[in-house]
Backbone of each chain as ProteinMPNN parsed JSONL, in Angstrom:
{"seq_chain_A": "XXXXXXXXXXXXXXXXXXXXXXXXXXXXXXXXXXXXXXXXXXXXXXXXXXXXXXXXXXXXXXXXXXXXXXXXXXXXXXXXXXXXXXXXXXXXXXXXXXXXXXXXX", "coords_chain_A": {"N_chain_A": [[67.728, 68.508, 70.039], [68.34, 67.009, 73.05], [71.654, 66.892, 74.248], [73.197, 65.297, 76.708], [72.125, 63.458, 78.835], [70.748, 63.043, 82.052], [70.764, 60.839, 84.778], [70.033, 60.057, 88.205], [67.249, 62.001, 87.995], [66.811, 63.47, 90.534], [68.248, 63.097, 93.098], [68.854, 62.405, 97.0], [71.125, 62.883, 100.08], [73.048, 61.783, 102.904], [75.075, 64.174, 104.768], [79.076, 63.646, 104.147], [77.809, 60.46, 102.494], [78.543, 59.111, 99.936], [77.89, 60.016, 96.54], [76.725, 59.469, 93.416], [76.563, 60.324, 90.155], [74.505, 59.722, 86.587], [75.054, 59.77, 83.638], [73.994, 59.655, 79.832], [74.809, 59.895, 76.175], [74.615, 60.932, 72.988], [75.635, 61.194, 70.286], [78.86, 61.007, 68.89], [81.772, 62.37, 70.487], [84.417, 64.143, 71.705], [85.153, 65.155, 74.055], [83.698, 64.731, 77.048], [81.985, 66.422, 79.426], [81.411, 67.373, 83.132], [79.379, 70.021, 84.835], [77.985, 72.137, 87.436], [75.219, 73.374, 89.102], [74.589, 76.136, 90.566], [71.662, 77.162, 92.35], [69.464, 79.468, 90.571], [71.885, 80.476, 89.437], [75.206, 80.947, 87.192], [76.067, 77.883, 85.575], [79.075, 76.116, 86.294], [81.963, 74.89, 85.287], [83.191, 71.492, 86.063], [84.888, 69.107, 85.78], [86.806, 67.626, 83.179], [86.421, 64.937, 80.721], [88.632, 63.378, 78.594], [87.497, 61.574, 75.167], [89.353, 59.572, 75.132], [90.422, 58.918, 77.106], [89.23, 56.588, 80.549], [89.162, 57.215, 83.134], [88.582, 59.757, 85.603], [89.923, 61.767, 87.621], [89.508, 64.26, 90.322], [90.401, 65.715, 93.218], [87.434, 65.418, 95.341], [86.261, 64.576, 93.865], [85.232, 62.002, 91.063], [85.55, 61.053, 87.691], [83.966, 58.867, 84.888], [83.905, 57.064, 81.547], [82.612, 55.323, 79.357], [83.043, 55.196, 76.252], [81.845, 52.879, 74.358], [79.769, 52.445, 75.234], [78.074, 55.113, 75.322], [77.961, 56.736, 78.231], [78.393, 58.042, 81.128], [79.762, 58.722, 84.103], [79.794, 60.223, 87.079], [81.356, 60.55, 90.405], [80.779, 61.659, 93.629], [82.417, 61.963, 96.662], [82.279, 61.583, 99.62], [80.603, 63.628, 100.488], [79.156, 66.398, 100.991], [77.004, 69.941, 102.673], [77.423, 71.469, 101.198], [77.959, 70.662, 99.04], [75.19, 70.913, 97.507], [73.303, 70.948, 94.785], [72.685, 70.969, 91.098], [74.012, 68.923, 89.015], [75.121, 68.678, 85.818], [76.108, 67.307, 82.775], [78.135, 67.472, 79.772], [78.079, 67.27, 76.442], [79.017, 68.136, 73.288], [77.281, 71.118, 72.513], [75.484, 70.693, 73.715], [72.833, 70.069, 76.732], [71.343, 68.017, 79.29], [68.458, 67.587, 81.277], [69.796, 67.608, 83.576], [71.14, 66.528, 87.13], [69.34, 66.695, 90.432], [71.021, 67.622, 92.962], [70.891, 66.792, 96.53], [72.082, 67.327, 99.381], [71.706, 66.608, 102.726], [72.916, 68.161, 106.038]], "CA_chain_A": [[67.772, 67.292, 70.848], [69.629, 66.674, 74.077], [72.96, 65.775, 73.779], [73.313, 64.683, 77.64], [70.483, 62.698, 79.527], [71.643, 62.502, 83.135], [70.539, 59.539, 85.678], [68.82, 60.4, 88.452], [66.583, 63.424, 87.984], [66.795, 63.974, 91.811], [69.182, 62.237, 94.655], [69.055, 63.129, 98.698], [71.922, 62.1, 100.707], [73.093, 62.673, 104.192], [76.085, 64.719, 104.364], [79.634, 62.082, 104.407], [77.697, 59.901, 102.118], [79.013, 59.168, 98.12], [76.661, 60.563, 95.775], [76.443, 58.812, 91.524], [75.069, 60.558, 88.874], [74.93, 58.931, 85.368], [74.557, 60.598, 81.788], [73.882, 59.141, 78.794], [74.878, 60.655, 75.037], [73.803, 60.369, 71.987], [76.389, 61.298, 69.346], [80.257, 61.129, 68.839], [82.198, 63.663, 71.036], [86.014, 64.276, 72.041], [85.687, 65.067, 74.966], [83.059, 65.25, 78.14], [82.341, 67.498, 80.686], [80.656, 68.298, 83.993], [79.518, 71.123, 85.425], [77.523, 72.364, 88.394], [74.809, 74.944, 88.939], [73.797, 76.271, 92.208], [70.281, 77.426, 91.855], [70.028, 80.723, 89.99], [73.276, 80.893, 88.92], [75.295, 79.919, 85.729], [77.1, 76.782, 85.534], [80.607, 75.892, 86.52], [82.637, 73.799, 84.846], [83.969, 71.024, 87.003], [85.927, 68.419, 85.252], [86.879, 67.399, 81.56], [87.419, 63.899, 80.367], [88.777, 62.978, 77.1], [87.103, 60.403, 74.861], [90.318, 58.067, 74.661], [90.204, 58.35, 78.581], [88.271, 56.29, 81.328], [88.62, 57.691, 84.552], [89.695, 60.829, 85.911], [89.9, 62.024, 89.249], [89.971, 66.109, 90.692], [89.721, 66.419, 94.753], [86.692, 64.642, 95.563], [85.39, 64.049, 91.804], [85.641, 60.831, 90.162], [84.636, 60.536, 86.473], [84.307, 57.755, 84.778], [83.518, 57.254, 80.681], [82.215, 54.093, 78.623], [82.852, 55.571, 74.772], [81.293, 52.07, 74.023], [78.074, 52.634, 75.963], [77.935, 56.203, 75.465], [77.708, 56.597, 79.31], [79.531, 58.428, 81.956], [79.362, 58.716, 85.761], [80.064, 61.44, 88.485], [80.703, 60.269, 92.068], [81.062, 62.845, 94.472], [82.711, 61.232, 97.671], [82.611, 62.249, 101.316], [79.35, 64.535, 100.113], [78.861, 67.573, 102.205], [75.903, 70.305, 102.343], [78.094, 72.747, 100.131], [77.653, 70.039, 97.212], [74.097, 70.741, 97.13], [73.082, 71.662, 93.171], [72.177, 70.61, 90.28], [74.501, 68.467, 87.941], [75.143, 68.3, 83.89], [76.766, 66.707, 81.703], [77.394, 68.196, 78.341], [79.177, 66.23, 75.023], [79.527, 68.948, 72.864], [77.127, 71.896, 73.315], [73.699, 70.872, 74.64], [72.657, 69.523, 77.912], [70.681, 67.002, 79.715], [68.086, 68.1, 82.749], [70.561, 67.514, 84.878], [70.929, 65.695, 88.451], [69.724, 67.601, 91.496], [71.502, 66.583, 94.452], [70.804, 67.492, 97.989], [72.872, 66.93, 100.48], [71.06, 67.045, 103.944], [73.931, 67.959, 107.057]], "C_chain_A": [[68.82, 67.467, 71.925], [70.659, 65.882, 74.134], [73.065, 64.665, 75.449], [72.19, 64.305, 78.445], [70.783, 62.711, 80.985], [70.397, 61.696, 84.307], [70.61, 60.256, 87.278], [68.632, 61.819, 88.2], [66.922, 64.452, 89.499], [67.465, 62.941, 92.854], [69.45, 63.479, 96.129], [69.865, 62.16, 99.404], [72.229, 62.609, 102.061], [74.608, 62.788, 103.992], [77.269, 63.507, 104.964], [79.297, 60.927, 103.352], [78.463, 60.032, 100.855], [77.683, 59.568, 97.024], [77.309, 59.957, 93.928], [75.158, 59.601, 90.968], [75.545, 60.008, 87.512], [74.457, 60.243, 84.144], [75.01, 59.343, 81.022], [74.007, 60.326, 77.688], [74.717, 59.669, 74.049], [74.885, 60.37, 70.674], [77.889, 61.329, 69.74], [80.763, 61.898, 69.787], [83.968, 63.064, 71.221], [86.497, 64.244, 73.189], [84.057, 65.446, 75.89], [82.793, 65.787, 79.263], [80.927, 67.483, 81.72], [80.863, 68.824, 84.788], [78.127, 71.192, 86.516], [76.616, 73.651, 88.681], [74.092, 75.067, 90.578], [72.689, 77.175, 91.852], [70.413, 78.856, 91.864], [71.092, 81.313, 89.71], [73.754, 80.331, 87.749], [75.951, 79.246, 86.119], [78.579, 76.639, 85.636], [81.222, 74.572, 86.173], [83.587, 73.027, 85.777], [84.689, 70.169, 86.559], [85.565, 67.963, 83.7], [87.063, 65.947, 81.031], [87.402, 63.548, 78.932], [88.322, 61.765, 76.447], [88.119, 59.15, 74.838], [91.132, 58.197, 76.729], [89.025, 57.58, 79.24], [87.852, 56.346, 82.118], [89.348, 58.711, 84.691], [89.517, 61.49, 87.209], [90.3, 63.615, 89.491], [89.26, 65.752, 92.001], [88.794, 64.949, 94.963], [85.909, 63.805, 94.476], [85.962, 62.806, 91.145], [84.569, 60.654, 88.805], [84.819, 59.599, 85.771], [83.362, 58.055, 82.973], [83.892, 55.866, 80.2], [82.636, 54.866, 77.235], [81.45, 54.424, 74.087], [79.631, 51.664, 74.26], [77.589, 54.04, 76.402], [77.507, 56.742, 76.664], [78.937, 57.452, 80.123], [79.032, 58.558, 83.479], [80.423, 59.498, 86.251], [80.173, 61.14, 89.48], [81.61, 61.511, 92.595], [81.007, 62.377, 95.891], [82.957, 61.708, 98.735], [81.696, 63.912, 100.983], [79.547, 65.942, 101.332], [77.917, 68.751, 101.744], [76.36, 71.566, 101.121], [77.628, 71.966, 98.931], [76.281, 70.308, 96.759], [73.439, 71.487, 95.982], [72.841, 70.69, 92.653], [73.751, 70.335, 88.665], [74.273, 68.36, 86.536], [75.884, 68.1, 83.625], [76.729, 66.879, 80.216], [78.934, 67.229, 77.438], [79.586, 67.413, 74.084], [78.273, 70.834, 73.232], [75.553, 72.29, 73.534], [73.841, 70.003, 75.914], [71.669, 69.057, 78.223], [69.785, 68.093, 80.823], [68.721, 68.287, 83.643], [70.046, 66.699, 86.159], [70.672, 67.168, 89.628], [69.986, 66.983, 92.815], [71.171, 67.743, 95.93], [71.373, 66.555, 98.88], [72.604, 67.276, 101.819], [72.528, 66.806, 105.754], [73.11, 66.847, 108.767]], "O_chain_A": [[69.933, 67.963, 71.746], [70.728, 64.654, 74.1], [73.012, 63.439, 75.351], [71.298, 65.137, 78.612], [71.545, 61.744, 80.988], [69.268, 62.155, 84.48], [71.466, 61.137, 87.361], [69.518, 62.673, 88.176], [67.172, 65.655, 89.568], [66.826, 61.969, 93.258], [69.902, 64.616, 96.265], [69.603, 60.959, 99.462], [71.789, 63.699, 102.427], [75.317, 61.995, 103.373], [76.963, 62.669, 105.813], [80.284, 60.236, 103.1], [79.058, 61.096, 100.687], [76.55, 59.099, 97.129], [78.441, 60.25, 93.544], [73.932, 59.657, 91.062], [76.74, 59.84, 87.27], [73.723, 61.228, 84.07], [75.835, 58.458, 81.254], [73.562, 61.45, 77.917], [74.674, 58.439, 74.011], [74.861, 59.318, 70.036], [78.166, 61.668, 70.891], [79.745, 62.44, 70.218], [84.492, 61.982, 70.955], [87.549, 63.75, 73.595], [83.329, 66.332, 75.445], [83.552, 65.524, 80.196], [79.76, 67.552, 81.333], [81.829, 68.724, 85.543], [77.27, 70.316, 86.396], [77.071, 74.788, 88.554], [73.415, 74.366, 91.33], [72.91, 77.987, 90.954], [71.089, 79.503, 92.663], [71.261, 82.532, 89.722], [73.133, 79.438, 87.174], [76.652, 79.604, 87.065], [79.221, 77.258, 84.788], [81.008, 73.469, 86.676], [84.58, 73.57, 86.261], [85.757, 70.425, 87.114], [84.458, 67.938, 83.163], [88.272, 65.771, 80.878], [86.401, 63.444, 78.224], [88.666, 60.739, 77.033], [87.785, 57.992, 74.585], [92.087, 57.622, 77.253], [87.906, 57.73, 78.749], [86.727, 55.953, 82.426], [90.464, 58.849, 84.191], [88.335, 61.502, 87.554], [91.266, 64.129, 88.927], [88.054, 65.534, 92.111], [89.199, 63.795, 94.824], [85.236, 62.777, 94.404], [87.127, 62.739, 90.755], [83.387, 60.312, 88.771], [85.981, 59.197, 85.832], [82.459, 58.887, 82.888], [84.957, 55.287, 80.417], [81.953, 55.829, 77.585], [80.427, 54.831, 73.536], [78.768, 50.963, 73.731], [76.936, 54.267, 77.421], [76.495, 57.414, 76.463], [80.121, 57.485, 79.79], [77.847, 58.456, 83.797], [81.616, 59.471, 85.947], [79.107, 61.285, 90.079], [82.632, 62.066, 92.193], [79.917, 62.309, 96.459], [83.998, 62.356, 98.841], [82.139, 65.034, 101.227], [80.172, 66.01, 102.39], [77.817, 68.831, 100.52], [75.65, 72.296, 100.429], [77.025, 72.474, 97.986], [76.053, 69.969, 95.597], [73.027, 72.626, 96.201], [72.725, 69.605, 93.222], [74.207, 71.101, 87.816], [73.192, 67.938, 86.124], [76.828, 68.678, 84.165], [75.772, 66.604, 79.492], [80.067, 66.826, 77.702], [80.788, 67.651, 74.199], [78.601, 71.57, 74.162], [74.828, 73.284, 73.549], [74.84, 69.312, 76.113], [70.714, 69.481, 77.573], [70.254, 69.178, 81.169], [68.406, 69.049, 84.557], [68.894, 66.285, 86.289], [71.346, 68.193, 89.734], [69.382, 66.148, 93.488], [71.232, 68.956, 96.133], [71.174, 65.352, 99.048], [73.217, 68.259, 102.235], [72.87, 65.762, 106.311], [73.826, 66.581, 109.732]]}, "seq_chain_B": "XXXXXXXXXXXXXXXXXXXXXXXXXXXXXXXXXXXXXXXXXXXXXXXXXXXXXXXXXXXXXXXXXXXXXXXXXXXXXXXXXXXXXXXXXXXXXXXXXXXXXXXXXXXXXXXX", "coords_chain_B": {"N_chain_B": [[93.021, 87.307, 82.131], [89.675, 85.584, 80.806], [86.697, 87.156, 80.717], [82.973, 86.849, 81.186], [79.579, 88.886, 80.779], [77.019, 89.483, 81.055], [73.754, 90.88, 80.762], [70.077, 92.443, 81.438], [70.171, 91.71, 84.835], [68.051, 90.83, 85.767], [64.075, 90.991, 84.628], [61.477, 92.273, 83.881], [58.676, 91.759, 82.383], [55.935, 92.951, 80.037], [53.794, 91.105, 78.36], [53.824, 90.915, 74.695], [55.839, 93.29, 74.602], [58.963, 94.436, 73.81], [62.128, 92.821, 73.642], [65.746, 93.061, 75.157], [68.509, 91.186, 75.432], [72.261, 91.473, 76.794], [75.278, 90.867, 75.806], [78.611, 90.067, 76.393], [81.493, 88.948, 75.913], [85.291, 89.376, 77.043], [89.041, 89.166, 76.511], [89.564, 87.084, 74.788], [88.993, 86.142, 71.541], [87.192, 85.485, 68.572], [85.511, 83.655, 69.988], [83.029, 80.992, 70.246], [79.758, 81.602, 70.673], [76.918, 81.296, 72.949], [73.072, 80.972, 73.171], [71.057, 79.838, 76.021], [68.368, 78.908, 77.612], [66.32, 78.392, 80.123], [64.157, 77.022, 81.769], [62.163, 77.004, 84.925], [63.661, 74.574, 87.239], [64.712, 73.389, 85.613], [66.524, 71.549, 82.899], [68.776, 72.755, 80.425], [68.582, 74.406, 77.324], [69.483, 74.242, 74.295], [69.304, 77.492, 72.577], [70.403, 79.661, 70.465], [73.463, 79.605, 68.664], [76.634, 80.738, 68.042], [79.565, 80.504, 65.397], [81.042, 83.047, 64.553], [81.042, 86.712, 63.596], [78.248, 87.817, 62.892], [77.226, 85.219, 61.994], [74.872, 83.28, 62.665], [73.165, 80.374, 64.59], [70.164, 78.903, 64.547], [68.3, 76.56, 67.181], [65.724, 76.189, 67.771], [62.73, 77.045, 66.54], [61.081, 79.452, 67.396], [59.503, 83.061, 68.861], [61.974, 84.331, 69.254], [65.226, 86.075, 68.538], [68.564, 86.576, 67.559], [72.02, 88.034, 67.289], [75.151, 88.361, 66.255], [76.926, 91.288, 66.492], [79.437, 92.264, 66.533], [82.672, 90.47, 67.458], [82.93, 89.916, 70.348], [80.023, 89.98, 71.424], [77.147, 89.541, 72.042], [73.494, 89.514, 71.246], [70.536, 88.674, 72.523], [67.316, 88.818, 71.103], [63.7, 89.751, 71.342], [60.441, 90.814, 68.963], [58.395, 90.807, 70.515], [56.891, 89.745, 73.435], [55.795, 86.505, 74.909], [53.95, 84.803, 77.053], [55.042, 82.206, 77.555], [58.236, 82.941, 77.142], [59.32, 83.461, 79.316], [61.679, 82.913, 82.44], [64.927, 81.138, 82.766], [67.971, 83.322, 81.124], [70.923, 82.095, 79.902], [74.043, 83.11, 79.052], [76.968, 82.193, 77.25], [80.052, 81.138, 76.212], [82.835, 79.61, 74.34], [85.932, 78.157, 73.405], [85.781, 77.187, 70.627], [84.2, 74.233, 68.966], [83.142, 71.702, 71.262], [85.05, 72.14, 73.685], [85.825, 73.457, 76.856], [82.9, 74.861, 78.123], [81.804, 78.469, 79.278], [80.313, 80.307, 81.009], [77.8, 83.156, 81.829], [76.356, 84.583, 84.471], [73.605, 85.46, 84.25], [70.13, 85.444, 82.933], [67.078, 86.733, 84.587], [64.173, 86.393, 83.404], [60.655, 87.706, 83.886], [57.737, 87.444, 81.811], [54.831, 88.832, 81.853]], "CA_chain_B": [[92.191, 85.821, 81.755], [88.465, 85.669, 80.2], [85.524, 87.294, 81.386], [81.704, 87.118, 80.524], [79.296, 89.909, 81.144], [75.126, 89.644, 80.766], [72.654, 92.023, 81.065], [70.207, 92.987, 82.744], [70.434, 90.327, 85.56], [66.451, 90.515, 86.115], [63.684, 91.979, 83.955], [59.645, 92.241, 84.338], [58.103, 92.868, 80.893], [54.535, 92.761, 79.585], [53.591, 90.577, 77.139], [53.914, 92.011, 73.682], [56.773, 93.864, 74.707], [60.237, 93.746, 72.803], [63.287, 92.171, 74.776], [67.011, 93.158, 74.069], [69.194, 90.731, 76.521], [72.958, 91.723, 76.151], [76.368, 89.312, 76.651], [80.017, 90.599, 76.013], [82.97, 88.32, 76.348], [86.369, 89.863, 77.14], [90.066, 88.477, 76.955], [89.381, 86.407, 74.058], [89.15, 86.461, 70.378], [86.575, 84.684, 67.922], [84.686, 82.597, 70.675], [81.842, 80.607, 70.046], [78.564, 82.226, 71.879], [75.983, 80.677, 72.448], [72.172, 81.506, 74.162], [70.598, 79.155, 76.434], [67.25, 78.916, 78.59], [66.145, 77.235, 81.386], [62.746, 76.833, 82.721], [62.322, 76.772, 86.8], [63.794, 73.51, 88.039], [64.209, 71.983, 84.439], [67.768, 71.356, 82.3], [69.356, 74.012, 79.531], [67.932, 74.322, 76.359], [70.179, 75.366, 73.379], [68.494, 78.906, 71.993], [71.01, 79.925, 69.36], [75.421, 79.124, 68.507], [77.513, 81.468, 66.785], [80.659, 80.901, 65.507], [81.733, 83.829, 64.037], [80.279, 87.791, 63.301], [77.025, 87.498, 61.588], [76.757, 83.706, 62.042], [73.59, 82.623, 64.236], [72.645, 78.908, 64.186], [68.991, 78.302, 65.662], [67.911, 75.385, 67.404], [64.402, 75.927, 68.175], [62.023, 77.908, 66.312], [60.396, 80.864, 68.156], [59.936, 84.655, 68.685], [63.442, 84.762, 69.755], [66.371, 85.993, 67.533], [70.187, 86.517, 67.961], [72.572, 88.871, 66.762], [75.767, 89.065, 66.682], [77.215, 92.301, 65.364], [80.901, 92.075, 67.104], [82.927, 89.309, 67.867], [82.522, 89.264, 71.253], [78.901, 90.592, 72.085], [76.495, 88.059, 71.485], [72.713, 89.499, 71.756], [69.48, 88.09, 72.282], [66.174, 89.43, 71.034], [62.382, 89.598, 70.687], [59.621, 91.794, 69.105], [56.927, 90.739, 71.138], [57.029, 88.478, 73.978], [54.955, 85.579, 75.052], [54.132, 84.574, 78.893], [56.198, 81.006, 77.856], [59.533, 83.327, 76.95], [59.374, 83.544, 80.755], [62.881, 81.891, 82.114], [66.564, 81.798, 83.288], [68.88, 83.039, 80.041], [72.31, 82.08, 80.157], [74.79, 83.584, 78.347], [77.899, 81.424, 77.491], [81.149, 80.831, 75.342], [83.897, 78.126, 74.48], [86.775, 77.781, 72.566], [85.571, 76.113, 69.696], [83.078, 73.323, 69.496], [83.782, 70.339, 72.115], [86.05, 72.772, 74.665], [84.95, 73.82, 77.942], [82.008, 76.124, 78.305], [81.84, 79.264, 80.591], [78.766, 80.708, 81.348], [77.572, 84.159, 82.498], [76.0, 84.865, 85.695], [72.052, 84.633, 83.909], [69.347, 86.884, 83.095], [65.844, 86.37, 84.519], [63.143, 86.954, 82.254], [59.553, 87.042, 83.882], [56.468, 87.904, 81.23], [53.616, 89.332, 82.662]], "C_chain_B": [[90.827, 86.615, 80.986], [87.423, 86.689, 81.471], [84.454, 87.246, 80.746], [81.019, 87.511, 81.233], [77.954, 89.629, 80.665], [74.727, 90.275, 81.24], [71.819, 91.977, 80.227], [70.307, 91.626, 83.692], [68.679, 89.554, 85.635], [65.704, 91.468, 85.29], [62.402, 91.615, 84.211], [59.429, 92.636, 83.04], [56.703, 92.064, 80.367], [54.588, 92.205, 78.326], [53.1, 91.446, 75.92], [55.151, 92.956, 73.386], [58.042, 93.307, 73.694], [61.021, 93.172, 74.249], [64.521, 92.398, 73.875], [67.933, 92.276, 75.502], [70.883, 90.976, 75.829], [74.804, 91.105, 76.922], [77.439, 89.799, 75.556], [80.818, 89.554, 76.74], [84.658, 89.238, 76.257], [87.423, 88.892, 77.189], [90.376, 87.172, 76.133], [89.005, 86.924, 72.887], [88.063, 85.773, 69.83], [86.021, 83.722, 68.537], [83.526, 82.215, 70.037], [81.021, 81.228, 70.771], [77.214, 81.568, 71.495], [74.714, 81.482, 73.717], [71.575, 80.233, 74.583], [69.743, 79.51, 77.361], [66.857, 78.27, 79.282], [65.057, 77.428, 82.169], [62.754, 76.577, 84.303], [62.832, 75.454, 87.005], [64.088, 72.811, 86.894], [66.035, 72.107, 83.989], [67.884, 72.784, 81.269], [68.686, 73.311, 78.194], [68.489, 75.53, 75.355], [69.226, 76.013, 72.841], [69.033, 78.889, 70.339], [72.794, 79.869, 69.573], [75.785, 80.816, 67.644], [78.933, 81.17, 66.727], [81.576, 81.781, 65.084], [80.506, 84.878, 63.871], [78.898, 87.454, 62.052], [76.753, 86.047, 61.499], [76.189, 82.928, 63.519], [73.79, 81.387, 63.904], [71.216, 78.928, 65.566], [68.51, 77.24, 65.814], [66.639, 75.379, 67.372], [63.876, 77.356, 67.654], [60.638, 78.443, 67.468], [60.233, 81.771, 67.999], [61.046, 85.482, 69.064], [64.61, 84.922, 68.447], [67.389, 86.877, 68.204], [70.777, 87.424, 67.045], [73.863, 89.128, 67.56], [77.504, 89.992, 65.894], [78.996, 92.995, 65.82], [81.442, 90.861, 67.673], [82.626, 89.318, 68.903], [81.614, 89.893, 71.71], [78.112, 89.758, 71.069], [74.417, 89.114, 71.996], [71.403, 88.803, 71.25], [68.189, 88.85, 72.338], [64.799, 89.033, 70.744], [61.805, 90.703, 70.518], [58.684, 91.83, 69.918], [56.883, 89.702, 71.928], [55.944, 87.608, 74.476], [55.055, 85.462, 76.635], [54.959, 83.142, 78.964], [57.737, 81.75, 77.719], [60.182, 83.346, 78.421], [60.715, 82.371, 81.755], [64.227, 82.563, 82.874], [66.932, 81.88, 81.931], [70.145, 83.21, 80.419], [73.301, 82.055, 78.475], [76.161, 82.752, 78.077], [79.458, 81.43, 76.002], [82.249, 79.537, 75.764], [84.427, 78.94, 72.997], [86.925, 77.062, 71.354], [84.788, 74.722, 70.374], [83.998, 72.355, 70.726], [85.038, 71.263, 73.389], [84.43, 73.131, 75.653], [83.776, 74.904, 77.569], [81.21, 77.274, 79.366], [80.48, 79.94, 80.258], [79.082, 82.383, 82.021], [76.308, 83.587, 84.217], [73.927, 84.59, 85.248], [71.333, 86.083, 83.439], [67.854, 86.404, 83.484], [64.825, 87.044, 84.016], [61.47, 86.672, 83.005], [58.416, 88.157, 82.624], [55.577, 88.195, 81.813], [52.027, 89.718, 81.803]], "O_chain_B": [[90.809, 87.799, 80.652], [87.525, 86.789, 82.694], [84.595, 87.567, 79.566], [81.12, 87.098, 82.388], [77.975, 89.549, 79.437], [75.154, 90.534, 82.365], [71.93, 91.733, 79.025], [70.527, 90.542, 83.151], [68.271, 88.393, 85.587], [66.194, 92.574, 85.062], [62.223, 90.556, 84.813], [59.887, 93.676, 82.567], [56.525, 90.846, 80.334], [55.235, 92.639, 77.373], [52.288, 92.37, 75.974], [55.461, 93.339, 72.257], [58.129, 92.254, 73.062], [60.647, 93.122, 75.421], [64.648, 92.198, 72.667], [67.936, 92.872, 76.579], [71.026, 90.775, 74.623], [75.237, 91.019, 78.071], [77.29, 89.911, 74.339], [80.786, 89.358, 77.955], [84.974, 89.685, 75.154], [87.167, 87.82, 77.737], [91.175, 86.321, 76.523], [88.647, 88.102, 72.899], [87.623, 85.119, 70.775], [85.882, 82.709, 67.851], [82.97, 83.015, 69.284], [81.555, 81.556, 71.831], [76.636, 81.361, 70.428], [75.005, 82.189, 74.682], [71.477, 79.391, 73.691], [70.116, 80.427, 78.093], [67.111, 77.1, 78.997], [65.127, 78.022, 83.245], [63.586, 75.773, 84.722], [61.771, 74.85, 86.843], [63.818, 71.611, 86.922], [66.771, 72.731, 84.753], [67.111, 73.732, 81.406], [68.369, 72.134, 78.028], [68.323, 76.749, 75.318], [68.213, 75.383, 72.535], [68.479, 78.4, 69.354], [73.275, 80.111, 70.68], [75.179, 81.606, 66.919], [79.634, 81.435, 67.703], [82.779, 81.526, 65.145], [79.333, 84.508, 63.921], [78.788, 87.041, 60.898], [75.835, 85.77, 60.728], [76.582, 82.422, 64.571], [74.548, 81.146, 62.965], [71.232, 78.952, 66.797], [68.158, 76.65, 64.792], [66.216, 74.357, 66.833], [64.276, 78.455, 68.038], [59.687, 77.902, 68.033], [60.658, 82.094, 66.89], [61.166, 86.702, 69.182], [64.802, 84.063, 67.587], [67.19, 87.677, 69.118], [70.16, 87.67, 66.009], [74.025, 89.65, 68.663], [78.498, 89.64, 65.259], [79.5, 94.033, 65.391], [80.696, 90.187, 68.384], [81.663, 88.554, 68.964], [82.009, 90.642, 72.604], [78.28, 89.432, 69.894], [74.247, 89.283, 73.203], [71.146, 88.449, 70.099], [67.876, 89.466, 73.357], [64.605, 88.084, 69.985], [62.055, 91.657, 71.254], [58.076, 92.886, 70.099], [56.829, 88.606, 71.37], [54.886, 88.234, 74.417], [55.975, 85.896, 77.327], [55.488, 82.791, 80.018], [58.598, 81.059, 78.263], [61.394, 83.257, 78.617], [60.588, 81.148, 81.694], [64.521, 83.674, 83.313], [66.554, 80.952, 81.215], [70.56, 84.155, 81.089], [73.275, 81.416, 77.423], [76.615, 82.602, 79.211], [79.286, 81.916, 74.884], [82.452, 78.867, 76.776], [83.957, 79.679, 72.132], [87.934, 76.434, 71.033], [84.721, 74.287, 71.524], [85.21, 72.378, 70.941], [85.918, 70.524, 73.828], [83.204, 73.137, 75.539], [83.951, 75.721, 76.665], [80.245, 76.996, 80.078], [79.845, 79.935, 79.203], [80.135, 82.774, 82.523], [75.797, 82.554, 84.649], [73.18, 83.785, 85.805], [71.709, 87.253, 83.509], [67.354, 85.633, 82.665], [64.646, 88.245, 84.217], [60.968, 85.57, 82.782], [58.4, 89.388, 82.66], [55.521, 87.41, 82.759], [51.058, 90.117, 82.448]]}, "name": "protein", "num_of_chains": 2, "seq": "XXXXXXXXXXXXXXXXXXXXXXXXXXXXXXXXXXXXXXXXXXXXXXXXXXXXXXXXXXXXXXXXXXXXXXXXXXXXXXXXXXXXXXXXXXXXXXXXXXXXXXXXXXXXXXXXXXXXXXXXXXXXXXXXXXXXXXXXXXXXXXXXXXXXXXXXXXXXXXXXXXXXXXXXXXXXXXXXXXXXXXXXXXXXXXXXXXXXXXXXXXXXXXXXXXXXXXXXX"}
């Protein structure tokens, strides 16, 4: 089963804009993470947040975590065409489809 | 620091064929390893975990099996492949469950 579900399947933005992606989980965890894949490549881990945190901030990255609504959110602010990949969100060590974002300059 | 190492990067193989895909971690001790697959355009899909020599865990029954016969070399195998085995595999480790997880570079698998 998939531990992370993530919200939308597919988002197009124009570059400058804020970009939201959501995940949903299913079981307990400690701590959540996402990471980033640029097409044909492996994944890069981009930020960590701990379950007895609620927001956490790196650069342009804002994450944000419900424990209570097993939920978390990604915004990626002042977008640009470099961001353009494919988001996940992983709880412990499966993953969701992921978000693919495109960012059009 | 760490590194992780997969091979080959790309492979062509006729159905029926065996498959040996092969993933070394360096710079680290007793990692978790795990195998994961990924269909064109779709999400990851745990394969097989290990946390220790000789200890697989499989998620999804298939013609795929795991082996791994040093701590840090993690491989993935089949006797005979199918035209669905067809795929990105990514190679990966962490620090114990719930820690980050680093990834290799991939291996593409097409069946033919």
């Amino acid at each position: 089963s998939q531990q992370g579900e993530e919200d939308p399947q597919a988002l197009s933005i124009q570059e400058g804009e804020n970009a939201t992606m959501n995940c949903s989980y299913k079981t307990s965890i400690n701590n959540l993470q996402w990471y980033r894949q640029n097409s044909g490549r492996g994944l890069v881990h981009l930020i960590l947040i701990r379950s007895n945190e609620r927001e956490k901030h790196s650069g342009r990255l804002r994450v944000t975590l419900d424990t209570s609504k097993k939920s978390s959110s990604l915004l990626i602010t002042a977008s640009r065409a470099a961001d353009t990949a494919s988001y996940f969100c992983q709880g412990d060590m499966r993953f969701g489809a992921g978000t693919r974002l495109t960012v059009k300059p | 620091s760490q590194t992780i190492h997969q091979w080959p990067a790309t492979l062509v193989q006729p159905v029926g064929s065996p498959l040996s895909l092969e993933c070394t971690v360096e710079g680290t001790s007793n990692p978790n390893l795990y195998w994961y697959r990924q269909a064109a355009g779709r999400g990851l899909q745990l394969l097989f975990y290990s946390v220790g020599i000789g200890q697989i865990s499989s998620e999804v029954p298939q013609n795929l099996s795991a082996s791994r016969p040093q701590d840090r070399q993690f491989i993935l195998s089949s006797k005979k492949l199918l035209l669905s085995d067809s795929g990105f595999y990514l190679c990966a480790w962490a620090r114990g469950s719930g820690n980050t997880i680093y990834f290799g570079e991939g291996s593409w698998l097409t069946v033919v």
